[in-house]
C-alpha positions as CSV (number, residue, x, y, z in Angstrom):
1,X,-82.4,61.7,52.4
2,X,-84.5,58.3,52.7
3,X,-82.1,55.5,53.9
4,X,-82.9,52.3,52.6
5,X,-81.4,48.7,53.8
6,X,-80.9,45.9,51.3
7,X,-80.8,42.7,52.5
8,X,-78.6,40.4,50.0
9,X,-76.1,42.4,47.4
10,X,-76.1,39.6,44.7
11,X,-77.0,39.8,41.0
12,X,-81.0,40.0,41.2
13,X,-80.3,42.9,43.9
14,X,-78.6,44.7,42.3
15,X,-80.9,46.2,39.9
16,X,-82.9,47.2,43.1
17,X,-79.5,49.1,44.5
18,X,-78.7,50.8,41.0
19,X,-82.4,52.0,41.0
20,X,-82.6,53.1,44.7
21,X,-79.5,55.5,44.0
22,X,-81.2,57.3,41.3
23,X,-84.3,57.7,43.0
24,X,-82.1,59.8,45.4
25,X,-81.9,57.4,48.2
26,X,-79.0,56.6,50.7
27,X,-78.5,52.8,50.0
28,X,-76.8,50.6,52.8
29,X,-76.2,46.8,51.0
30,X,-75.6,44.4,53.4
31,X,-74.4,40.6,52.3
32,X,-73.3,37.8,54.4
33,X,-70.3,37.6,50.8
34,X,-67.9,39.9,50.9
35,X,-67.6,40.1,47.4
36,X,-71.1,40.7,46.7
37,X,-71.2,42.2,43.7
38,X,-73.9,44.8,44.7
39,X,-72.0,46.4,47.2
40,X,-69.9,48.2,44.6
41,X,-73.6,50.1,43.3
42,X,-74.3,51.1,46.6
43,X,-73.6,54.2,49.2
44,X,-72.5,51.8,52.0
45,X,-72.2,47.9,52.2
46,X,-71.8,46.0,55.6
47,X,-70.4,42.3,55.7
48,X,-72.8,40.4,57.9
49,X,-75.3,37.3,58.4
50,X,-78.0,38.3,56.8
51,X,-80.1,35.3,58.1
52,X,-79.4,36.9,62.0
53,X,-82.3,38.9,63.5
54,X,-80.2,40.4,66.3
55,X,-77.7,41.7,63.8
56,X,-79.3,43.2,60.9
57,X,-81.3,44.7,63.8
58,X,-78.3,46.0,65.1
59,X,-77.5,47.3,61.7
60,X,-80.7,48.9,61.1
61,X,-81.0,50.9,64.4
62,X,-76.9,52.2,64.0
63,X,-77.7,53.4,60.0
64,X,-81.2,55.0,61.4
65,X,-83.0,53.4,58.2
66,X,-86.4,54.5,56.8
67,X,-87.2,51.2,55.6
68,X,-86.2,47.4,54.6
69,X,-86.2,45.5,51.6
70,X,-85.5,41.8,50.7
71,X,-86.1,41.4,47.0
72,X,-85.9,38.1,44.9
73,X,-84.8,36.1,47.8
74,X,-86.7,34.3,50.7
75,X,-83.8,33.8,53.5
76,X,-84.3,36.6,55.1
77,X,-87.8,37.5,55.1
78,X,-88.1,36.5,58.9
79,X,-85.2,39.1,59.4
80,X,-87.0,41.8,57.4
81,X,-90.3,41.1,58.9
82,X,-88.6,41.8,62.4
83,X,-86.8,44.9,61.8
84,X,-90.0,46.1,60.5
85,X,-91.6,45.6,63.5
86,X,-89.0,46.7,65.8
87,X,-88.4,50.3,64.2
88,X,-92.4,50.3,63.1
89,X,-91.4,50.0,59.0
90,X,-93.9,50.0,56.3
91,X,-93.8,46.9,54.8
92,X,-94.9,43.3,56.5
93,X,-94.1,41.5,60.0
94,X,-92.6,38.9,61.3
95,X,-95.7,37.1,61.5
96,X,-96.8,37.3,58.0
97,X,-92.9,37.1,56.6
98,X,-93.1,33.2,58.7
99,X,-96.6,32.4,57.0
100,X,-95.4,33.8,53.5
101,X,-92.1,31.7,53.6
102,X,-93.5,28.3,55.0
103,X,-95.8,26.4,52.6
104,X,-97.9,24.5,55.3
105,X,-98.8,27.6,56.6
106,X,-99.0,29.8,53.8
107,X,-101.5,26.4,52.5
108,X,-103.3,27.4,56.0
109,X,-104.0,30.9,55.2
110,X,-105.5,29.9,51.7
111,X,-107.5,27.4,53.2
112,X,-109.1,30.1,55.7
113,X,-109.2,32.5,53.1
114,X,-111.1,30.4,50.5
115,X,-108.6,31.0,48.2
116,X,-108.3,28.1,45.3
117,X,-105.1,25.8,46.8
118,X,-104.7,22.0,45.8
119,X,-104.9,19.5,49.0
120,X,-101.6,19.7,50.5
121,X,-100.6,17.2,53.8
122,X,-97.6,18.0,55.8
123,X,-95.6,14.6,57.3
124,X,-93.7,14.1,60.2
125,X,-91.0,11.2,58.6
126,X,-90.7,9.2,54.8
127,X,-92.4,6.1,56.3
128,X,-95.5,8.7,57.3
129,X,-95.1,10.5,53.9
130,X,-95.9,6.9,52.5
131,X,-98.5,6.4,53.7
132,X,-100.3,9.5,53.1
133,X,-99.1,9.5,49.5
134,X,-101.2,5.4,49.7
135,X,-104.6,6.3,51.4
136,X,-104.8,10.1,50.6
137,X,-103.7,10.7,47.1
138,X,-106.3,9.1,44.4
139,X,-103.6,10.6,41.8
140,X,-100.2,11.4,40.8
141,X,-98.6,14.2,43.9
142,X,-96.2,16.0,44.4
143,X,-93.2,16.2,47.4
144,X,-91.5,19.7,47.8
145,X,-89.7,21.3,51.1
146,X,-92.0,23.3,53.2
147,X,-89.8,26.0,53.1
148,X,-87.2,26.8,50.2
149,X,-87.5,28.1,46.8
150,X,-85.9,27.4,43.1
151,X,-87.4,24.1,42.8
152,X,-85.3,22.9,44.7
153,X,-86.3,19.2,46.4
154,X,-89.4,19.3,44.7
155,X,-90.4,16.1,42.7
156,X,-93.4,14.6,41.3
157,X,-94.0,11.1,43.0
158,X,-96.5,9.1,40.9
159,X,-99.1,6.0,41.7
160,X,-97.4,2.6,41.0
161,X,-93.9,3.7,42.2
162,X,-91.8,1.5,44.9
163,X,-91.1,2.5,48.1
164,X,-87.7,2.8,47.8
165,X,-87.9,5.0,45.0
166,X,-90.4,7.5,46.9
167,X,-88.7,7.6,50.2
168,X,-85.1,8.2,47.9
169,X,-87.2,11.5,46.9
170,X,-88.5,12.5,50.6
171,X,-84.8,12.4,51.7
172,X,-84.3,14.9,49.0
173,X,-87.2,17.3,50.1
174,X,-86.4,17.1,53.5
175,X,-82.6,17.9,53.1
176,X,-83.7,20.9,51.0
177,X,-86.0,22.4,53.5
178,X,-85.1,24.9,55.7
179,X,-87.3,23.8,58.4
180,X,-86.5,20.1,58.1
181,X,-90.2,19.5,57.2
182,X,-92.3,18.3,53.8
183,X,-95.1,18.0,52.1
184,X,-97.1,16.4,49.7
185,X,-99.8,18.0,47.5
186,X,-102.4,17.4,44.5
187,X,-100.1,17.2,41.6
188,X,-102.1,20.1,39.3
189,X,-101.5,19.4,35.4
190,X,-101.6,22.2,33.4
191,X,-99.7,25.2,32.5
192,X,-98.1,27.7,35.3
193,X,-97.6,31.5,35.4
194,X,-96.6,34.2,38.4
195,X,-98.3,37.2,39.0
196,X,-96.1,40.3,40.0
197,X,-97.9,42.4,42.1
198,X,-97.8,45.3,43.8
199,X,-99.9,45.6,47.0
200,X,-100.7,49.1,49.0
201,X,-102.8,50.6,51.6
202,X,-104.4,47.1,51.1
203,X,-105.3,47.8,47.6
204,X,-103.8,44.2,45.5
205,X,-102.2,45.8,42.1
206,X,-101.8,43.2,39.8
207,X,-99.2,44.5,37.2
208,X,-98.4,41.3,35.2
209,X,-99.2,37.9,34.5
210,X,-96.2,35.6,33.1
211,X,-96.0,32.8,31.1
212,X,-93.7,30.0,32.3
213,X,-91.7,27.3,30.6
214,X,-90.6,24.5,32.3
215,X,-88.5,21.2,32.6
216,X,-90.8,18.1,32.3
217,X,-91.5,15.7,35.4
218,X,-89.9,15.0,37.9
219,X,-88.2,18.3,39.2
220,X,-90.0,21.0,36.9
221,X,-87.4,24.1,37.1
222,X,-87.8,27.1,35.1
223,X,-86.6,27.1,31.8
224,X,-87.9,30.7,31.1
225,X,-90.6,33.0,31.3
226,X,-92.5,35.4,29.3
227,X,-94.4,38.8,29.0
228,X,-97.2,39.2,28.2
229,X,-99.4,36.1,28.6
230,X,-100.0,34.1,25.4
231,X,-103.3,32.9,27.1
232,X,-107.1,34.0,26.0
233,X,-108.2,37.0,28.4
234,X,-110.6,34.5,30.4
235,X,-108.0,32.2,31.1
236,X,-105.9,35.4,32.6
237,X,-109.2,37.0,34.6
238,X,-109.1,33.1,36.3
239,X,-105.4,34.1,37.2
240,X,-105.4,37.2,38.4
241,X,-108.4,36.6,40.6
242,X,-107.0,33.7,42.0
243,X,-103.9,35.6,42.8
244,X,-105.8,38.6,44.3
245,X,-107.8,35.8,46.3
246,X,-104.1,34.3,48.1
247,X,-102.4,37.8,48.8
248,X,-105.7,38.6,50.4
249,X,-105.7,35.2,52.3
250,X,-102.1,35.8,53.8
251,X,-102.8,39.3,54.6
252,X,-99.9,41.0,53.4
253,X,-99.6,44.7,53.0
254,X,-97.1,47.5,51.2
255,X,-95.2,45.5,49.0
256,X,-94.8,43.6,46.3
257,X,-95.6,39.7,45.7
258,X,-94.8,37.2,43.2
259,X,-97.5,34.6,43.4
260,X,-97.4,31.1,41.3
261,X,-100.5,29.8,39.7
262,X,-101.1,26.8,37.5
263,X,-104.5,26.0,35.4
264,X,-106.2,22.5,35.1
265,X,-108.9,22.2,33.3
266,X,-109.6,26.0,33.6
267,X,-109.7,26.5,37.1
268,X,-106.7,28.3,38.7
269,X,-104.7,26.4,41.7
270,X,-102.5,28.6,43.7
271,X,-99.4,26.8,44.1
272,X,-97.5,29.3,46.9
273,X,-97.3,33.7,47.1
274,X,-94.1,35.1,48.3
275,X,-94.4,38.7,49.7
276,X,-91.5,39.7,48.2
277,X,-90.2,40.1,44.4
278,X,-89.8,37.5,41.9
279,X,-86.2,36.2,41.0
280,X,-85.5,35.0,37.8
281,X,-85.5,39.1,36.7
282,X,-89.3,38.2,36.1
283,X,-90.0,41.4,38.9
284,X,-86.6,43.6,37.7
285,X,-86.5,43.3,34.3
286,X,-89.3,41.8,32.4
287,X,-92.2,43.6,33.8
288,X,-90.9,46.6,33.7
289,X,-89.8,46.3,29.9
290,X,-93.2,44.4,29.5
291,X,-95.7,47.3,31.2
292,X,-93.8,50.1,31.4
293,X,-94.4,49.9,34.7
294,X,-91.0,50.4,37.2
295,X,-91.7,47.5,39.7
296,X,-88.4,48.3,41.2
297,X,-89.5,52.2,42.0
298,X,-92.6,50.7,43.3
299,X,-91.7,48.1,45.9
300,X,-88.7,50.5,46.8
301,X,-91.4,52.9,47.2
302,X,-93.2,50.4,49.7
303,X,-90.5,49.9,51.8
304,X,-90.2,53.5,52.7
305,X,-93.9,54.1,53.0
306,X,-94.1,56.4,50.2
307,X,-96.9,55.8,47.8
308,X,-95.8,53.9,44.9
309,X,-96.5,55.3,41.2
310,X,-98.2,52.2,39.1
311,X,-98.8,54.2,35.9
312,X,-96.7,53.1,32.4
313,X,-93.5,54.9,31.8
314,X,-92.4,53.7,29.2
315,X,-93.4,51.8,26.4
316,X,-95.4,48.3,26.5
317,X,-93.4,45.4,24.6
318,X,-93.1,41.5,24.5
319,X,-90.6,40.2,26.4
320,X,-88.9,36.8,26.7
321,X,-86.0,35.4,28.9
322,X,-84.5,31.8,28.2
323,X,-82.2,30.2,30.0
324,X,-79.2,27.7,28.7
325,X,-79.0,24.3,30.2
326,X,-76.5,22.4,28.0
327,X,-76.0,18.7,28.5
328,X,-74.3,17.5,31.8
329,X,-70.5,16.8,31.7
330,X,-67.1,18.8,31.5
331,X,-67.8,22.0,29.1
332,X,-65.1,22.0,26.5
333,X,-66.1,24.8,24.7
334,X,-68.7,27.4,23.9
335,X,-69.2,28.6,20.2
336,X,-71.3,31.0,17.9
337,X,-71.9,33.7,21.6
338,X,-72.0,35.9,18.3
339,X,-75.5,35.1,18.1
340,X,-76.5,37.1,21.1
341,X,-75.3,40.3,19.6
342,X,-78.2,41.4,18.0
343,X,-80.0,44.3,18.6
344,X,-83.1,43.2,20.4
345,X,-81.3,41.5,22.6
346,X,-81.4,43.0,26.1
347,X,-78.9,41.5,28.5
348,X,-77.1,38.2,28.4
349,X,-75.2,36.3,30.4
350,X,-73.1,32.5,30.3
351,X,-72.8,31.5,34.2
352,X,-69.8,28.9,32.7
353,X,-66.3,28.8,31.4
354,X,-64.6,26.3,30.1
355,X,-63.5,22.8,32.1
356,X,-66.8,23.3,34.4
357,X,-68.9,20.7,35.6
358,X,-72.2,21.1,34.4
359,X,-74.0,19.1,36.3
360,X,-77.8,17.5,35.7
361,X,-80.6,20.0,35.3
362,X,-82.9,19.7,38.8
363,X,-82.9,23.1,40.2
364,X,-82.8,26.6,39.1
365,X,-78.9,27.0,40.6
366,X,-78.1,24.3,37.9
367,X,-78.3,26.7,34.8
368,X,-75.7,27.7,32.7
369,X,-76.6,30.8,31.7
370,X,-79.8,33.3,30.1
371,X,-80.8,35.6,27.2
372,X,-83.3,38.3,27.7
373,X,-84.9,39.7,24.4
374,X,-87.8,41.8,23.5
375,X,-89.9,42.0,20.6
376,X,-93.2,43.6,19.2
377,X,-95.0,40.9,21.1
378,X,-94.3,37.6,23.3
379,X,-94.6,35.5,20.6
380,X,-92.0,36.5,18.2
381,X,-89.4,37.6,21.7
382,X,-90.3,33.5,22.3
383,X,-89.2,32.4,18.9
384,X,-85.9,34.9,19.2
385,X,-85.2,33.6,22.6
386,X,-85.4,29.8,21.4
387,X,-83.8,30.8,18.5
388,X,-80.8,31.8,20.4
389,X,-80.6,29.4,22.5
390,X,-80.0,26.6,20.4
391,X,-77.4,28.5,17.9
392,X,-75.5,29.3,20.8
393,X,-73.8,25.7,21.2
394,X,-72.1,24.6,24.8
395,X,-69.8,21.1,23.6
396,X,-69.7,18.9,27.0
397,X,-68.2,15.4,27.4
């Protein structure tokens, strides 16, 4: 029997636990939270720092594991790329886990690559950051962490703006980033999609593109996400190409990727590739439903060394998830969560109770909640999504 480590046991996992079971594998969950709530879906859970290279080594070697995976989550790559390395593991290194999870690097890679990347400038300090953003940028930029995810610290910082008001947002950046380091890029106006992908025997399997709605300026976290694209087949090729163009570019190899796209004026600008699956359940649940494709099989697959299976299962449908982001203040009540029981609705969930603190929508950890519904095509699971969302009323004050 296969034995497979997962690093992190928390809600996205575990659809990648439940499905490694009934592929007949001996699952070992490991979370740094003892009450992780995948480590009740799997054969063996261990309580321990994920984010530790020495021991989730350890770990590895003592359970003899046939391979490593780290889905829909980006703190551990590092570790996974290590272990990989150490036991000889399908799946990437250390190397390429470090370029895949830092943006000034991954930025690097697309530049050697000649795949399509906005100018990006790293900066040691806010007073350095200023200046860049003053002689560099002819336009409006943006100011993210080099390395985090979930929108978090990222901002748009536009011409005319004070000082005080830009430097206010590099402090935020740089207390989001992991590596204490940030950057300013081309800010790229148009729409933005991912790309799940599935990459083997360095063959790039693009499985899905997905439409993504979004918060306006300035921190731009996901409101939701659909399957298929609603975009013209050209508009798609331009996508796909450009995705195929960045995996390529980073070098990555037996496993899946979520890359992030957005369009101006029809050319594509890779905005960052993370060698891993997408959160959000874009990777676990839409495309699946969407392609009839089992991503989950497939990067599980990967991680073993097994040749994945990337032919339709089941069948194809339009698929739509929405998340709730009520207004900030104390939630007094939720009413009409009868709305959500309707057929074609495929998992829902309120993150909330009642006296909470909702708090100011500026990164994905600040949703309330999500629908996930699926239709005979994108467009009418968007309208039902919406739909939802705003009969199903949260009353703050």
């Amino acid at each position: 029997m296969k034995r497979l480590l997962v690093l992190a046991a928390g809600t996205l996992q575990v659809p990648i636990i439940k499905r490694a079971r009934e592929m007949g594998y001996y699952v070992i969950a490991a979370d740094g939270d003892v009450n992780a709530c995948g480590f009740k879906y799997a054969d063996k859970a261990i309580c321990v720092n994920i984010t530790s290279e020495e021991e989730m080594l350890k770990v590895a070697l003592e359970e003899k594991i046939d391979g490593v995976i780290h889905p829909c989550s980006e703190v551990s790559m590092s570790v996974m790329g290590r272990i990989n390395d150490e036991l000889r593991l399908s799946g990437i290194s250390k190397e390429q886990a470090i370029r895949a999870t830092n943006k000034h690097l991954m930025r690097e890679a697309f530049e050697a690559g000649n795949a399509p990347n906005p100018k990006s400038i790293i900066t040691g300090s806010g007073e350095d950051a200023w200046i860049h953003f003053c002689n560099d940028f002819d336009t409006n930029a943006i100011i993210k962490p080099s390395r985090n995810s979930g929108s978090r610290g990222i901002a748009k910082i536009e011409k005319g703006m004070n000082k005080e008001e830009f430097i206010h947002l590099y402090n935020i950046a740089l207390n989001e980033s992991r590596d204490k380091s940030v950057l300013i890029e081309d800010f790229i106006e148009g729409p933005e999609f991912s790309i799940e992908i599935i990459v083997w025997n360095g063959t790039v399997n693009v499985l899905a593109v997905t439409d993504k709605k979004t918060t306006e300026a300035p921190h731009f976290v996901e409101l939701g996400h659909n399957q298929p694209s609603c975009f013209p087949a050209e508009i798609e090729v331009t996508i796909k190409d450009a995705a195929i163009a960045g995996v390529l570019a980073l070098g990555v190899n037996n496993c899946a990727c979520h890359a992030e796209v957005k369009v101006q004026n029809g050319k594509a600008y890779l905005m960052e590739i993370g060698a891993r699956m997408g959160g959000d359940f874009i990777s676990t649940v839409l495309t699946p439903l969407s392609t009839g494709i089992d991503m989950i099989a497939a990067a599980i697959n990967c991680a073993l060394g097994i040749e994945p299976c990337l032919e339709p299962k089941t069948k194809k449908q339009g698929v739509c998830i929405r998340y709730f982001c009520p207004p900030k203040g104390e939630l007094l009540s939720i009413r009409n969560i009868e709305a959500l029981d309707d057929a074609r609705v495929y998992e829902w969930e309120i993150y909330r109770k009642t006296g909470d603190m909702i708090p100011k929508v500026t990164s994905s950890l600040c949703r309330s909640g999500h629908v996930i519904v699926t239709e005979e095509t994108p467009q009418k699971a968007i309208e039902l999504a919406e739909k939802m969302i705003e009969e199903v009323i949260f009353e703050t004050i």
